[in-house]
N, C-alpha and C positions, 0 to 999 in steps of 0.2 A: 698569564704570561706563557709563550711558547718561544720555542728555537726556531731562527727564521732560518729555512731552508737554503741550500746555495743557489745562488743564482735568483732567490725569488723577490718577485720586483713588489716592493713594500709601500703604502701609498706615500704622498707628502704628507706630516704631521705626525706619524707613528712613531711613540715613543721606541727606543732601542735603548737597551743596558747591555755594556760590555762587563764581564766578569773576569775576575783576575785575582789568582790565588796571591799575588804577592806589593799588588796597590789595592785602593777603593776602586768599588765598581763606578763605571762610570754612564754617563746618563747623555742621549742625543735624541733629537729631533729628529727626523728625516726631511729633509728637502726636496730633493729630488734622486732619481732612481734613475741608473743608464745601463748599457752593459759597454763596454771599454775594448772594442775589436782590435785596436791598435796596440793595447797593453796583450792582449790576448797572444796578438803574433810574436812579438818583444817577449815573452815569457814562453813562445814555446808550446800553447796550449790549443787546445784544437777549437775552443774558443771564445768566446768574446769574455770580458773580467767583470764581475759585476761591479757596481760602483754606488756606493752611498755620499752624497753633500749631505755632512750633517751640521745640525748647530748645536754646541753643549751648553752645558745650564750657564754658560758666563756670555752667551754670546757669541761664540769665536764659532768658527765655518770649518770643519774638515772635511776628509774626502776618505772615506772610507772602503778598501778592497776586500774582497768578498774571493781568497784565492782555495783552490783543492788543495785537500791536503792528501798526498796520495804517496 
């Protein structure tokens, strides 16, 4: 397991764990991989937002942002 990079575009199928010192970690599929030019300008950033469709182990579809933390 490694830290995915920002912005790095991850295939469909790869597993992802989000980690969090104060829920369980949690567990997604990847979908599909975009980068988001329109959240990009909306935020200010010089540009585009990465963007993960994931699906968690129940099923259910989110849309995961990928933003700098600067």
């Amino acid at each position: 397991m490694r830290p995915v990079e920002f912005g790095e575009a991850v295939p469909a199928g790869t597993r992802l764990t989000l980690f969090s010192a104060d829920r369980p970690d949690r567990f997604f599929t990847v979908i599909t991989f975009c980068i988001d030019r329109v959240s990009g300008v909306a935020l200010d950033l010089e540009m585009g937002v990465p963007c993960y469709q994931v699906e968690d182990e129940e099923g259910r579809i989110h849309l995961l942002l990928q933003l700098p933390i600067g």
